[in-house]
N, C-alpha and C positions, 0 to 999 in steps of 0.2 A: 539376464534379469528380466520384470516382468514390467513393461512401462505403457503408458498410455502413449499414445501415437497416430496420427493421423496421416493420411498420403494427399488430401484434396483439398483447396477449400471449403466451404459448408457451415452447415449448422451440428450443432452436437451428434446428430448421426454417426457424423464420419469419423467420430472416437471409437477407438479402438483398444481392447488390453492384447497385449503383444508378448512376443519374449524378443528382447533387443541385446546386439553385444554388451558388455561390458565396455565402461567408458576407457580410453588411455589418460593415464595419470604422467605428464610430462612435466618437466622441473617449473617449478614454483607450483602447480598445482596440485589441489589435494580432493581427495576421494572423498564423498559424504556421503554415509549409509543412510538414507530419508528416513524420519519418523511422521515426516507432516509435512503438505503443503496449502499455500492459499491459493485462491482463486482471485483474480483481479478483473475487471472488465478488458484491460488488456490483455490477455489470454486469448477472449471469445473474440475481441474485434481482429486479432491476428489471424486469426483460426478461421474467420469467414472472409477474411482476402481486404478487407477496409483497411487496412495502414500498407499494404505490398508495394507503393510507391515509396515508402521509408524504411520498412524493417526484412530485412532479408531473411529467409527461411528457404530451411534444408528440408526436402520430402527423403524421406520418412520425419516428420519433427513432433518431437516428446514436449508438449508446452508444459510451461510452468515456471515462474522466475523466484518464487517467497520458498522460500526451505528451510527446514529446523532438521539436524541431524545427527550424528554421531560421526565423528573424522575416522577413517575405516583405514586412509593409507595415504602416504603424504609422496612426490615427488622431489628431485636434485632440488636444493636449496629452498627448501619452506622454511623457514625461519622460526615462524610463530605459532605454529600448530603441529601437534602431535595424537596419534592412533588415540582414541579414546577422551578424546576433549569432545565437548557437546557443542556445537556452535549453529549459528542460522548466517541466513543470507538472502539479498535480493540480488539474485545471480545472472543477470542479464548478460549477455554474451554478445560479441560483434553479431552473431546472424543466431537465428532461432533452431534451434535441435536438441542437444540433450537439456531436456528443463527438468524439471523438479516432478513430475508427474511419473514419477521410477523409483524403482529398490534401489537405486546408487545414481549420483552426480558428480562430475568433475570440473571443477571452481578454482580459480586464479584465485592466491592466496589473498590479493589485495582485497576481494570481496567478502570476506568475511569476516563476523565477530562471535565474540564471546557469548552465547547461548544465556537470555536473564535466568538467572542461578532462584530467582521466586517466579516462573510461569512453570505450566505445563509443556507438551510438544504441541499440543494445538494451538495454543495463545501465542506462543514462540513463532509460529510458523505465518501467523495473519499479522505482527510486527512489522517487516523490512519493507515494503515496497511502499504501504499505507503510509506507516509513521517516515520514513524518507521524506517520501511524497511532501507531507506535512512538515516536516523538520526543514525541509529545502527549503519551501515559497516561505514559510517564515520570517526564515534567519535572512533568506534572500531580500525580501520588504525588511528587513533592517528593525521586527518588531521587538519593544521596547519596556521593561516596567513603565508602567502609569498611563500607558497607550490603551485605549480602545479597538478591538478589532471587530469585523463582523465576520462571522464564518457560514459559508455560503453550505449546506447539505451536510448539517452536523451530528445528524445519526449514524450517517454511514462509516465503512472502515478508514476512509481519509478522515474527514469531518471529527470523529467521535476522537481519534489520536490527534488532530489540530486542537481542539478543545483543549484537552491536557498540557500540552506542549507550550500554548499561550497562555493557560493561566499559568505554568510552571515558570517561565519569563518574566512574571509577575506583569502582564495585560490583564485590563477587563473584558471579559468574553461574551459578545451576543450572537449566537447561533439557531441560523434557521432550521426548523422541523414540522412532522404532522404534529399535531396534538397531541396523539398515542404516546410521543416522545419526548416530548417535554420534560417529563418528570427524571427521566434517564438525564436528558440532557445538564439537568442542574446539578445531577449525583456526578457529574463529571467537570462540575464548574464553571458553566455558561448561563448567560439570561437567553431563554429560548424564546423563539418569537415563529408565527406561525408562516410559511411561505404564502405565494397567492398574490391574489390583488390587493393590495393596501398596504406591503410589503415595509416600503419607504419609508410610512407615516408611522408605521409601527417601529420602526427604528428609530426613526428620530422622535419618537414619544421618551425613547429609552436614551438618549444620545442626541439633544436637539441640537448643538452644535457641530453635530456630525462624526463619523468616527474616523483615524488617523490610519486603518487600515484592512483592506478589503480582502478574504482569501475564499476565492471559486473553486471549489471542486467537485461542482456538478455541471455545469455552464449554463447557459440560458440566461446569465441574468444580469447582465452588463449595465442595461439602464436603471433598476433599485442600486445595484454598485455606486453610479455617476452621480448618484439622487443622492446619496446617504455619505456619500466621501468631502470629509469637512478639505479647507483648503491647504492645497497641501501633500494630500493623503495620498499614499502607494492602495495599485493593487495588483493581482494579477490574477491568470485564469490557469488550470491544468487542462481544462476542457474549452475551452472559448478562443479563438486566436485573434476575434475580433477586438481584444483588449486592447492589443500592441497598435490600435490605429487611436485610441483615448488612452495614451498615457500609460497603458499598462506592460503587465509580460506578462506574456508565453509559457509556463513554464513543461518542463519533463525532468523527468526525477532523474537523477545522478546513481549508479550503484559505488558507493562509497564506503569502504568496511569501517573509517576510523567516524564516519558520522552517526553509523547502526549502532558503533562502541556505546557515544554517546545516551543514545535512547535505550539501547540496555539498561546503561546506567540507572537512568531515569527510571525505568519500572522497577529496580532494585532498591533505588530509593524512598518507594510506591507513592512516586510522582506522576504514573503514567499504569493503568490497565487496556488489557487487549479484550473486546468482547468478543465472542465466536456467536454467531448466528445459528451454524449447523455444521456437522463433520458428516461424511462420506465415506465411503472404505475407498479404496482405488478402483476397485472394479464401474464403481458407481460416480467416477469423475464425470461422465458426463451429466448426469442429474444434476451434480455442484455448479455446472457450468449453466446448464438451463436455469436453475433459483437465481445464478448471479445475472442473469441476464435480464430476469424480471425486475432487477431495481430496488427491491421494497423490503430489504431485511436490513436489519440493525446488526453492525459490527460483520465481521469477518465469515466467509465461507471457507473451511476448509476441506483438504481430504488428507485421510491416515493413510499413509503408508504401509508402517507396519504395526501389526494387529497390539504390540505393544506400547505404542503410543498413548 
């Protein structure tokens, strides 16, 4: 099969389009023919050797953890999936190697769900890790109808799926952006408010007695957090670990199939949309990886797999 691959550390140079075996399908796992994958900023900081003190990886390693795909062939005792079901997944695995950046993946049954039966394969495919990510620190800070949250970098692929998620909770939502975004921002059900210096004042203009809960997922921004968090109030960082020394957490997303259930759900309910920034053929993964590395797109980067995506 034809997969992205890399042997080195590095910058996107070191991707590679390859022909790779064929994955083994051993009991409980099942074979996913890829339609689509995303790109996450944990991809790139893998890939240039920054997390190697935590996350293990296999050279030759096929990065990629978000997939939307077609069930191609199931292994001894799969239970709940059969050839020909559509399903996605945020497929992280104990060490890094066959990811999602290939014509086929093989996935322990427990990571997967049902494919939202109203997206495309690209919108499908920039779901799992994002909205996790978001669906975790949430439910995790115990967020609440009638609760105010602040959502820290609310354009982005976390951000823009936290938006939805909280006001779906039935929370008030104020989320930071540039300007350019705003407008999006509100189409998605937040009071956006602009990043920067005055950050604080501009929140508690919106929330003068503070809001009840704080969700980072860009980091940097710990002191507007402490400034803006009435008494009381949860927060926590995905990117910041400075949090856990003020009261906060830490968090890292969980790959959980029956929580992904649920945010399917929720986009079938069209409680939740997935925005795509820009799609890639496979050959041009590394280009997907350079844009997400720049920071500055709105919603999801993906790449197609295959041409019928």
């Amino acid at each position: 099969m034809k997969a992205i691959t890399y042997s080195e550390y590095g910058n996107p140079d070191v991707l590679e389009l390859a022909e790779h075996p064929m994955p083994k399908v051993g009991p409980g796992v099942v074979l996913v023919k890829v339609k689509a994958a995303s790109v996450n900023p944990v991809d790139w900081k893998i890939m240039a050797g920054y997390l190697d003190e935590i996350v293990d990886l296999q050279f030759p390693a096929i990065p990629g953890w978000d997939v939307a795909g077609v069930v191609e062939a199931v292994g001894i005792d799969v239970q709940h999936f059969q050839p020909g079901d559509e399903v996605i997944s945020y497929g992280r695995k104990d060490y890094v190697h066959g990811g999602s950046f290939a014509e086929y993946m093989a996935l322990p049954e427990r990571l997967l769900a049902r494919k939202p039966a109203s997206l495309g394969w690209n919108e499908s495919a920039g779901l799992p890790l994002a909205g996790l990510t978001a669906y975790q620190v949430l439910t995790r800070l115990g967020l609440k109808a009638g609760e105010t949250v602040l959502i820290h970098g609310g354009a982005g692929g976390v951000g823009s799926l936290g938006i939805q998620i909280a006001a779906a909770l039935g929370a008030r939502v104020i989320a930071t952006a540039s300007e350019k975004n705003h407008e999006f921002l509100r189409s998605l059900g937040a009071e956006p408010v602009s990043y920067g210096e005055g950050l604080a004042d501009r929140v508690r203009a919106l929330r003068p007695e503070g809001v009840e809960v704080v969700a980072d997922f860009v980091g940097g921004n710990l002191e507007t957090t402490l400034a803006v968090l009435a008494d009381g109030g949860r927060h926590a960082s995905i990117a910041d670990s400075e949090v856990e020394q003020h009261g906060g957490t830490w968090m890292w997303v969980n790959p959980v199939g029956a929580d992904l259930q649920e945010l399917a759900g929720l986009v079938d309910e069209g409680k939740l949309r997935v925005e795509v920034a820009k799609a890639f053929p496979l050959a041009q993964a590394a280009d997907a990886f350079r844009l997400n590395m720049e920071g500055h797109t709105r919603g999801k980067i993906v790449v197609t797999v295959d041409g019928d995506a």
